[in-house]
C-alpha positions as CSV (number, residue, x, y, z in Angstrom):
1,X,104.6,92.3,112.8
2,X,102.6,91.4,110.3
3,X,99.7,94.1,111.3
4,X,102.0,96.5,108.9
5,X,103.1,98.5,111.5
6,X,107.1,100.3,110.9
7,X,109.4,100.4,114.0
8,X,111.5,102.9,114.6
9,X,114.7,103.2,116.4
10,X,116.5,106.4,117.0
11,X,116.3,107.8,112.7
12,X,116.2,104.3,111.5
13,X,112.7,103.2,109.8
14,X,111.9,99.3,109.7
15,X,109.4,96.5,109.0
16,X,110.0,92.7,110.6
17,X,108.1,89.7,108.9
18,X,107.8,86.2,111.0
19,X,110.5,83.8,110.2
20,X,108.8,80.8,112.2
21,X,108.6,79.7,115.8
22,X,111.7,78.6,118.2
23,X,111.2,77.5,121.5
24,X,107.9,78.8,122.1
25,X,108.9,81.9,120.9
26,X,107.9,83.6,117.6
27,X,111.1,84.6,115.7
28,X,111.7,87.8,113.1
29,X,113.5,89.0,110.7
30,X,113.7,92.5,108.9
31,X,111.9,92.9,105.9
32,X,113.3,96.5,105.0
33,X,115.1,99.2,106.5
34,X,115.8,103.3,106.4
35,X,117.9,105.4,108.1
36,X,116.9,108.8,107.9
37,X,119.6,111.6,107.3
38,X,120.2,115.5,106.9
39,X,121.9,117.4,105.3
40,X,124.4,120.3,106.6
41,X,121.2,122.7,107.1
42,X,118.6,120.3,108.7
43,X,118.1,120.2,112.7
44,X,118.3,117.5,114.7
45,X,114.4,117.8,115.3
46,X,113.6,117.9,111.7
47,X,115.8,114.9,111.2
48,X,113.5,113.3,114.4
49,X,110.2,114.6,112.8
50,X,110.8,112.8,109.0
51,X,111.6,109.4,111.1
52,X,108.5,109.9,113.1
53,X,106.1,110.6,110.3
54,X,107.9,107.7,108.1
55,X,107.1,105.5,110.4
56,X,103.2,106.6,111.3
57,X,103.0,106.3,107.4
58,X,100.6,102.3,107.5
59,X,98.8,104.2,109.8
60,X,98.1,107.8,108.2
61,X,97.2,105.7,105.1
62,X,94.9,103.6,106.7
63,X,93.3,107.0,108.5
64,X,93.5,108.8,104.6
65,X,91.5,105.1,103.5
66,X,88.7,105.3,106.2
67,X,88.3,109.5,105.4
68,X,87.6,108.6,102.1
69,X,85.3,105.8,102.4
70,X,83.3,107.9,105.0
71,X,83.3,111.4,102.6
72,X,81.9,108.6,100.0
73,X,79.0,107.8,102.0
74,X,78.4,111.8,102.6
75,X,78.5,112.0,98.8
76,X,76.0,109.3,98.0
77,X,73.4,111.3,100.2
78,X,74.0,114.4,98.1
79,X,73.2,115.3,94.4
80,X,74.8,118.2,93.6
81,X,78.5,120.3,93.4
82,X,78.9,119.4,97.1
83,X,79.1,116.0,96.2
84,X,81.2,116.9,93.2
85,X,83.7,118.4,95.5
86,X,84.0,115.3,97.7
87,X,84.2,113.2,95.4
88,X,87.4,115.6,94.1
89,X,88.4,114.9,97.7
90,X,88.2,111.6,97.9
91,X,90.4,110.8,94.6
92,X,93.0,113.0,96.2
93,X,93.1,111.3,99.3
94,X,93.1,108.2,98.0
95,X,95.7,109.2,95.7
96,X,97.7,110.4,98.5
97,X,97.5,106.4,100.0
């Protein structure tokens, strides 16, 4: 899993790495874990929702990354407050990655 995807199973958050070949077969281990938990006043499905967004996290960074570097080329074609205001944009975003 070295593509920097996150697993998820049931509320629990996690990232393998490769620990070699065995028989043919590659072989992992887990690099980290998480297990997501509420509190007395949190749902069930907003328990459910936090493990679902921690794990599309690689991937909403890399969709925040590509937003940015396509607002930058919108930016270079413009001289003026609008570009000002995407540029503002893009720090944010990136920021936010």
């Amino acid at each position: 899993m070295s593509d920097g995807t996150w697993l998820r199973k049931g509320r629990t958050v996690y990232a393998l790495e490769s620990a070699g070949w065995r028989k043919g077969e590659e072989q992992f281990r887990n690099r980290w874990s998480f297990h997501v938990q509420g509190g007395p006043a949190a749902t069930l499905e907003e328990v459910e929702e936090v493990a679902r967004t921690a794990q599309a996290a690689p991937a909403m960074k890399l969709a925040l990354q590509e937003a940015a570097s396509s607002l930058a080329n919108v930016a270079a074609l413009h001289d003026s407050a609008y570009a000002d205001g995407i540029k503002r944009r893009i720090e944010a975003a990136l920021a936010a990655a």
